[in-house]
C-alpha positions as CSV (number, residue, x, y, z in Angstrom):
1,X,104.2,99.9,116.6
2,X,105.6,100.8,113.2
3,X,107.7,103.7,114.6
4,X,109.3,100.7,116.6
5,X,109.7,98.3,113.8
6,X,107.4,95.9,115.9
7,X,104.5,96.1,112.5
8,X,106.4,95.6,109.7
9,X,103.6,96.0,107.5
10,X,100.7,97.9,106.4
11,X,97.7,96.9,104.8
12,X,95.6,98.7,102.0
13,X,92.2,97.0,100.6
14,X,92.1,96.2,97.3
15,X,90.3,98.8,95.3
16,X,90.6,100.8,92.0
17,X,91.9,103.3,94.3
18,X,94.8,101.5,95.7
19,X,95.4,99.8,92.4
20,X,96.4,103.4,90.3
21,X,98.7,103.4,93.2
22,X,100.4,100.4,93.6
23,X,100.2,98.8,90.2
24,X,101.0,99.4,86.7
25,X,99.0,97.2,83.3
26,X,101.7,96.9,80.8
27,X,104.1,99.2,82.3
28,X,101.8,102.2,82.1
29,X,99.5,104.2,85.3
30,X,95.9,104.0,84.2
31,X,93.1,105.8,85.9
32,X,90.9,105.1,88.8
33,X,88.1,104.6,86.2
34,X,90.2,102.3,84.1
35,X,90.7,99.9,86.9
36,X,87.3,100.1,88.1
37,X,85.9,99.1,84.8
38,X,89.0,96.6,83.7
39,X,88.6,94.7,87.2
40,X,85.9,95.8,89.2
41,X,82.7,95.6,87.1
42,X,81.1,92.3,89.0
43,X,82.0,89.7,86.3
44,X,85.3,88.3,87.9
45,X,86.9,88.6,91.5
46,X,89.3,91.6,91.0
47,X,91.8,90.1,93.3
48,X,92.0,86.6,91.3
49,X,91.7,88.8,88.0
50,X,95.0,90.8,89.6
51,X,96.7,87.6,90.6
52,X,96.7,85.8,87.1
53,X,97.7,89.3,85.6
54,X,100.6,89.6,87.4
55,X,101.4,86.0,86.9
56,X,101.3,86.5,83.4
57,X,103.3,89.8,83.5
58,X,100.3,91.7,82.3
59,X,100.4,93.7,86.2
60,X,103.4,95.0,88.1
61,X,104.0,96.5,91.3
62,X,105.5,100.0,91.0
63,X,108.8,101.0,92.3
64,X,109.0,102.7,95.5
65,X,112.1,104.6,97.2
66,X,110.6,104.6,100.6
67,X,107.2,104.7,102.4
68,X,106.4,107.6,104.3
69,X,103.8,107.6,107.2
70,X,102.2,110.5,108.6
71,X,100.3,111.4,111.6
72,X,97.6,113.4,110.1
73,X,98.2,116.1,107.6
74,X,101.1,117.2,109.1
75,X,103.1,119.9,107.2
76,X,106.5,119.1,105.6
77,X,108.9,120.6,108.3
78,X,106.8,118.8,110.9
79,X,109.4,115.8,111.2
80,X,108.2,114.4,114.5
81,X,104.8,113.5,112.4
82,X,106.4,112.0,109.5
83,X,108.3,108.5,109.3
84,X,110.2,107.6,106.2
85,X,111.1,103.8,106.3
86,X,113.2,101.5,103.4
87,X,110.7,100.1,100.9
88,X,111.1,96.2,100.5
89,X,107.9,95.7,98.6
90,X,104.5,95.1,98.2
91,X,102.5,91.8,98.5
92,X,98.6,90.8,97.5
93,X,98.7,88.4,100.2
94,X,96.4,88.0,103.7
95,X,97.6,90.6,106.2
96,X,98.1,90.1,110.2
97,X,95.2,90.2,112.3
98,X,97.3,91.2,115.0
99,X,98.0,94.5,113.2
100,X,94.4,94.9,112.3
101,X,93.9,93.1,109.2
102,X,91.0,90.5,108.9
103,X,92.2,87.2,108.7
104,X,90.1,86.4,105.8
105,X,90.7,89.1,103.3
106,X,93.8,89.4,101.0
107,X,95.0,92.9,100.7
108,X,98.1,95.1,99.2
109,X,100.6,94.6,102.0
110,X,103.3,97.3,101.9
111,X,106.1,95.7,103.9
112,X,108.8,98.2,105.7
113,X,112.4,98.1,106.9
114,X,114.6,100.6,108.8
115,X,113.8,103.9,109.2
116,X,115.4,106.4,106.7
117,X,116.2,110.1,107.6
């Protein structure tokens, strides 16, 4: 469905992992660990600790050229396994249960456009 542009979007759960890669705390990449004990140590909600952050400018998204899909581990020559598409952002939002999110969890919704060469 994505190689058709039916999805539009993928959907990532919210965790330190995902974090280090989508976001940045004042402009600068912290660690796995970093987020894990700035966000995820049990005393608030990370994703309601996220939202004021970025409302307050404190968290940014990072800037992406393009997302890339692969099927597997393909190798880099292996273009039939590998879909670049335009980057129009990502969203901490509820995803599309349709597409396989649960309608009652908010994750990092990286939203697509075209397909790039």
């Amino acid at each position: 469905m994505t190689n058709s542009l039916i999805k539009t979007e993928d959907y990532r759960l919210i965790t330190p992992y995902w974090c280090n890669r989508f976001l940045l705390y004042k402009g600068q990449t912290r660690s796995k660990a970093e987020w894990y004990e700035g966000m995820f140590n049990g005393y608030i909600s990370p994703i309601s600790e996220i939202q004021l952050y970025i409302g307050a400018g404190l968290i940014e998204f990072k800037k992406f050229d393009c997302n890339v899909m692969t099927l597997g581990y393909p190798k880099s020559t292996d273009t039939e396994r590998i879909l670049k598409l335009e980057h129009k952002g990502i969203e901490l939002r509820v995803g599309n249960p349709k597409w396989g999110a649960d309608s009652d969890k908010l994750y990092f919704v990286i939203k697509h456009g075209a397909v790039l060469d």
